[in-house]
C-alpha positions in Angstrom: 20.5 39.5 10.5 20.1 36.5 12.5 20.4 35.8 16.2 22.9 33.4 17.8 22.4 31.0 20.6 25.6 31.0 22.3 25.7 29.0 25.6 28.2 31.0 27.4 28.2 29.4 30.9 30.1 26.6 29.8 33.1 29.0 29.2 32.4 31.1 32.4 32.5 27.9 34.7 36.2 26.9 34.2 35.0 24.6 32.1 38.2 22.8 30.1 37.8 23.3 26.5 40.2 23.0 23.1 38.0 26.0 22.3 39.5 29.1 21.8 38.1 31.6 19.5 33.8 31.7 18.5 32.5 33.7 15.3 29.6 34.3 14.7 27.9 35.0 11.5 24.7 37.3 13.4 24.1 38.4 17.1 24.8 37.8 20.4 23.5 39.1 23.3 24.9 39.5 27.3 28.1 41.2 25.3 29.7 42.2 28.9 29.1 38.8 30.1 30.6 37.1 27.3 33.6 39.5 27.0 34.7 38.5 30.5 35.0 34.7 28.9 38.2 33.2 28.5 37.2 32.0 25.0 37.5 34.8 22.4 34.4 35.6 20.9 33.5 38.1 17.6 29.7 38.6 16.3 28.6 41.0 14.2 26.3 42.8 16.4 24.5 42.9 19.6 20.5 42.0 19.8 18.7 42.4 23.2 16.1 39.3 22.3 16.5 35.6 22.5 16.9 33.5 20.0 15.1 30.6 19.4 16.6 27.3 20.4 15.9 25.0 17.9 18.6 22.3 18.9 20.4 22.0 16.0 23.8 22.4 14.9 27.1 21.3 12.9 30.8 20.6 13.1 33.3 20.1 11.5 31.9 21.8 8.0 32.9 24.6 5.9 31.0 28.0 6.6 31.3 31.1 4.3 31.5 34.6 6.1 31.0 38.0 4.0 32.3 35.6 0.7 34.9 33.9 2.9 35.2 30.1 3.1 36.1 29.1 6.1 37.0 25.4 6.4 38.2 22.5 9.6 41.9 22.9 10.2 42.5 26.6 9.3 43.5 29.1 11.9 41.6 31.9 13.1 43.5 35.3 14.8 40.8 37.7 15.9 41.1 40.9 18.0 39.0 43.9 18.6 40.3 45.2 14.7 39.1 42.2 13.0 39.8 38.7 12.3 43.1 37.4 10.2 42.1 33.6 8.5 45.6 31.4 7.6 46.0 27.9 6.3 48.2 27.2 8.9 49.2 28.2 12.4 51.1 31.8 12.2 53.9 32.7 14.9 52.5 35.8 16.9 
């Protein structure tokens, strides 16, 4: 399983963001830290050790989760049960 980078001070600061929901596809770590974030965020696990910070990343591209696509532009719904994936914004 890999281990996520997640740099979680951004959302604990007050920072404005469009952000509202994070998956990740591996771990995270400082769970109670990050739960207290205004962001929602879903991982599947917890690791105690850092990850390595290679500086790299993507936006905007399609990911595939557990044989799920995942593309820009879809909606995300996630609580502690799971995560609901719709091609466009759902009424709740």
């Amino acid at each position: 399983m890999h281990l996520m980078l997640f740099v979680h001070l951004k959302f604990t600061r007050g920072v404005s963001t469009d952000i509202l929901l994070v998956v990740i596809n591996g771990c995270i770590r400082d769970v109670d830290e990050i739960n207290g974030c205004d962001v929602g965020i879903r991982a599947l696990n917890s690791h105690p050790m850092k990850s390595n910070k290679k500086g790299v990343g993507e936006k905007h591209v399609p990911v595939t989760f557990a044989g799920t696509r995942i593309c820009d532009g879809e909606w995300l719904y996630a609580d502690s049960d799971g995560i609901l994936l719709s091609n466009s914004e759902l009424t709740v």
